[in-house]
VOGU-891036 format. One line per field, with one value per residue (C-alpha): z, y, x; residue number from 1. Coordinates in steps of 0.05 Angstrom, whole numbers, padded with zeros to 5 digits. Each point is the difference from the previous one (the first is absolute). Layout:
# VOGU-891036
up = Z  ...
north = Y  ...
east = X  ...
seq = NUM  ...
***
This chain:
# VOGU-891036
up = 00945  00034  -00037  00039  00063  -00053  -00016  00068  00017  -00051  00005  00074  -00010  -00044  00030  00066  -00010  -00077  -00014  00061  -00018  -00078  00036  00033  -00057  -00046  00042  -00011  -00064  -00022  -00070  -00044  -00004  -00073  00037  00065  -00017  00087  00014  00042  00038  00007  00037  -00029  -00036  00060  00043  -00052  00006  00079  -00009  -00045  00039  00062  -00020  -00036  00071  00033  -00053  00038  -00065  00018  -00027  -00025  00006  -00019  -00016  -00036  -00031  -00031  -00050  00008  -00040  -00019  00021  00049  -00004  00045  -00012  00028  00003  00018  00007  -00028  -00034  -00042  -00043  -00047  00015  -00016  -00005  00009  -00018  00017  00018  00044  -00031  -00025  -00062  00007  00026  -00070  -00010  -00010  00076  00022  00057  00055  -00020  -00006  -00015  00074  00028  00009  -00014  00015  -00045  00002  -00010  -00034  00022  -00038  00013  -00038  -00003  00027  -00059  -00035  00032  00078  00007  -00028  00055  00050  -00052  -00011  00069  00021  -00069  00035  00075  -00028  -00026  00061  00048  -00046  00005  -00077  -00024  -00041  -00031  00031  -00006  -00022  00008  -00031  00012  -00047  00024  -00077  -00046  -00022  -00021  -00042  00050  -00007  00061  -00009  -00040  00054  00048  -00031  -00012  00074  00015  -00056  00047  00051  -00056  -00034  -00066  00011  -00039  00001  00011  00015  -00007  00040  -00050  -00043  -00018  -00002  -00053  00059  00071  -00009  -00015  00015  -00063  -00025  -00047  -00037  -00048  -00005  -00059  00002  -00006  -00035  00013  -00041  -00007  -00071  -00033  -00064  -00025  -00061  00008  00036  00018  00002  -00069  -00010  -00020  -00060  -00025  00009  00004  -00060  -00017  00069  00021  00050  00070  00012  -00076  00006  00073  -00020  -00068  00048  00056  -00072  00000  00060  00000  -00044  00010  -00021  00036  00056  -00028  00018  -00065  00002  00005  00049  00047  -00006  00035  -00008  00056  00036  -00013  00080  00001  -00046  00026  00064  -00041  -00016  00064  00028  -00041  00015  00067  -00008  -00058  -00027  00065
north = -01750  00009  00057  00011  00011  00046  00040  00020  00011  00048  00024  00012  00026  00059  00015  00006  00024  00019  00045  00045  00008  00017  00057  00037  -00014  00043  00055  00014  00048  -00024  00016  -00026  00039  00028  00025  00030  00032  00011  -00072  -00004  00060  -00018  -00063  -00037  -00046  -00026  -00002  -00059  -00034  00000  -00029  -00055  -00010  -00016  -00040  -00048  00000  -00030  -00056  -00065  -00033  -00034  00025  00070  00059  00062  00054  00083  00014  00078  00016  00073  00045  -00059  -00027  -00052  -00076  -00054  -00060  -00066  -00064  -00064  -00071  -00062  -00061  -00020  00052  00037  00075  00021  00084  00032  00079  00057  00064  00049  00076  00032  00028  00071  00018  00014  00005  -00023  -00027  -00015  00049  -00041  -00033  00039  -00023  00002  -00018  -00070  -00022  -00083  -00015  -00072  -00036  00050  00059  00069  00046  00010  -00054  -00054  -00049  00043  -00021  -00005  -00068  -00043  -00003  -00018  -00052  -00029  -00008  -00032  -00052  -00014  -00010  -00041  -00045  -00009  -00003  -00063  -00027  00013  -00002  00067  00024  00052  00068  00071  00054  00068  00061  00064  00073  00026  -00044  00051  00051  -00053  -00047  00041  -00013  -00074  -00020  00026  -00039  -00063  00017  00005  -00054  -00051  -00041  -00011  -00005  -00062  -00032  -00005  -00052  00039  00073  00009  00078  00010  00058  -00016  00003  -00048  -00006  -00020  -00018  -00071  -00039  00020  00030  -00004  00053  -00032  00042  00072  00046  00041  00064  00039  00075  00054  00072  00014  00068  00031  00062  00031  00076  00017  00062  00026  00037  00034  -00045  00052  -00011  -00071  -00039  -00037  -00010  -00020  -00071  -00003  -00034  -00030  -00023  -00043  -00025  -00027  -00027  -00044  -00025  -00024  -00044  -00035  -00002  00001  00059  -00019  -00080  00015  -00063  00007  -00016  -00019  -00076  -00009  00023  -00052  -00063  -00070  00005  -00070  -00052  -00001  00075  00001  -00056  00047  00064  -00050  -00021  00065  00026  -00054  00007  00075  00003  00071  00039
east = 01098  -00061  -00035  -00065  00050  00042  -00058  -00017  00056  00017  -00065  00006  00063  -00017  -00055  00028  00070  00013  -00070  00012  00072  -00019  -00048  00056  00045  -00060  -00006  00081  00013  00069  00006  00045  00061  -00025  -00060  00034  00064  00013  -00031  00069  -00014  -00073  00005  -00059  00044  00040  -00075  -00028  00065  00002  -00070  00023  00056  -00032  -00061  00071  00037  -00066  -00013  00024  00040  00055  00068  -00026  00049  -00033  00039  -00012  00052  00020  00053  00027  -00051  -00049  -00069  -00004  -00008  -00022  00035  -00019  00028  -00026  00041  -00036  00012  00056  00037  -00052  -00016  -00078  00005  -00069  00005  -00053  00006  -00036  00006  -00071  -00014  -00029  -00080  -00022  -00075  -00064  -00014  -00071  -00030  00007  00076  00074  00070  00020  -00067  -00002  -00074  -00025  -00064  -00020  00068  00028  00054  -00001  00060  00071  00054  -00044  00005  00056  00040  -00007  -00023  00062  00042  -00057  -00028  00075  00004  -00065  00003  00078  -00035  -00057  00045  00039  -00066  -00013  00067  -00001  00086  00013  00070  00038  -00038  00024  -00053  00020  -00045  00023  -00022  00015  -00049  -00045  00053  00027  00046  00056  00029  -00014  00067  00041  -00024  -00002  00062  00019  -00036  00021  00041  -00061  -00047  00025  -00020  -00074  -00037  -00062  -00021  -00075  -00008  -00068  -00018  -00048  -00069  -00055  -00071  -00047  00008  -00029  00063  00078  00029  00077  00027  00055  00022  -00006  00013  00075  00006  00055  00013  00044  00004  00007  00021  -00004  00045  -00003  00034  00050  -00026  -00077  -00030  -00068  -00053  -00013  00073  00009  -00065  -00006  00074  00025  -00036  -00044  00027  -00065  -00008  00072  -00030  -00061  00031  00057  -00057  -00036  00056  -00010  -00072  -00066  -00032  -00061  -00005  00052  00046  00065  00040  00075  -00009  00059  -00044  -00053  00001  -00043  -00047  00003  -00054  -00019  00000  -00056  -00035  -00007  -00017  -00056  -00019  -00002  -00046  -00056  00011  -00009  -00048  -00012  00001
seq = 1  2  3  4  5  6  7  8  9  10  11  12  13  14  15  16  17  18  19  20  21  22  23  24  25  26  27  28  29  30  31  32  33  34  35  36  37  38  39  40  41  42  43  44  45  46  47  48  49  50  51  52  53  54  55  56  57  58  59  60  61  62  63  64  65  66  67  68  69  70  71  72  73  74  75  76  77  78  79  80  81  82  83  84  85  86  87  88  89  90  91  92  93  94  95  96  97  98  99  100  101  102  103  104  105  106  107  108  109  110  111  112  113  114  115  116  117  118  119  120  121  122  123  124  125  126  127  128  129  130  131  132  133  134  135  136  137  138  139  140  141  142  143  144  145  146  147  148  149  150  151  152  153  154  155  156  157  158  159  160  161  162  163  164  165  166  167  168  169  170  171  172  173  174  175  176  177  178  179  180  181  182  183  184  185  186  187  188  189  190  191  192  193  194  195  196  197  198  199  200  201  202  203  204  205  206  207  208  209  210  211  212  213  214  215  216  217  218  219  220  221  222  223  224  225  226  227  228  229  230  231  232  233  234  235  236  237  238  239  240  241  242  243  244  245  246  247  248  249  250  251  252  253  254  255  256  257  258  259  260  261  262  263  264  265  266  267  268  269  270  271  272  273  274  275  276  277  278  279
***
């Protein structure tokens, strides 16, 4: 591999093609689904993936099918596939929904108002997540330019992420017969510490979520009758979550729920923070 010739063509390539396209892809409000009840009705949603869409269809990659596909009452996907070499399946995942405008913008910059300072763009969904299925694609095309053998591709662009990937599921459901057993999934969704090196997040802490309730009558009392005698809802709460976690250091305490960190995993805790230092 020739990587001077990879790096400007990449570099050429984004700047020509992929920048431009992450510009009209900003100006676009299409919330998440948590953030835009009507997002159906609205139309933004199915405007950034006709964008998507049709910067795919133009890529010259041989053997790409791209595809949207809708289940009834669900988000749209794009779904790519690419033939390569031999039988292994690489899946790369992104997704293009926004989270909301929020606050705290600078004067001159706004969640749809794509802004280009130096080499780098301001605006909503940029880098979370718009640029994953255009920097799948041109990693997939560099390769081939080069004459570079890659495995058979899946790309797999969600329109739900933010709300939670709810609709995810079903489609890989749908899907699991085109999908295949992938050997690797690169989920181009991350973050980096600086932007002098490429970073790889390998493990990410889980999250568990619960609604929890606590009754104590069956039927309401005055506070002047009962308060005292009848325990207090919040009392028994806080008294069960002291169960599962140290109040005072945040340690969660049932052991089954610990694990031995691996040796390499703190080797790159390490690492990370010399490259990063104390900023």
């Amino acid at each position: 591999m020739d990587s001077k010739a990879l790096g400007k063509f990449t570099g050429a390539l984004w700047d020509d093609e992929i920048v431009p396209q992450l510009t009209e892809y900003i100006r676009i409000p299409n919330k998440s689904p948590m953030f835009d009840a009507d997002w159906a009705s609205h139309g933004y949603m199915d405007q950034a993936v006709a964008l998507l869409e049709g910067w795919a269809r133009r890529q010259p990659i041989p053997g790409m099918q791209v595809e949207v596909v809708r289940l009834p009452g669900r988000t749209p996907l794009i779904f790519i596939e690419i033939a390569g070499h031999g039988d292994d399946t690489v899946l790369l995942y992104g997704h293009l929904d926004k989270q909301p405008e929020m606050t705290g913008w600078a004067a001159h910059l706004g969640p749809w108002t794509p802004v280009l300072e130096g080499d780098r763009l301001y605006g909503r969904g940029g880098a979370d997540d718009g640029y994953a299925m255009y920097g799948a694609l041109a990693a997939i095309r560099a390769l081939h330019e080069q004459g570079v053998p890659y495995a058979r591709c899946v790309v797999m662009i969600e329109a739900c992420e933010e709300s939670g990937s709810y609709d995810l599921p079903y489609y890989v459901d749908h899907l699991a017969a085109r999908i295949g057993k992938p050997s690797l999934i690169v989920c181009l969704d991350s973050g980096c510490g600086n932007y002098d090196q490429l970073w790889l997040t390998t493990s990410l802490r889980g999250l568990t979520g619960g609604n929890l309730t606590v009754k104590v009558l069956e039927e309401g009392v005055h506070s002047g009758d009962a308060s005292g005698i009848v325990a207090s809802s919040f009392r028994i709460l806080r008294k069960i979550l002291s169960r599962l976690e140290d109040e005072t250091s945040g340690r969660i305490l049932p052991q089954q729920l610990h694990v031995q960190i691996p040796e390499q995993r703190m080797a790159q805790a390490r690492r990370t923070a010399q490259v990063l230092g104390s900023a």
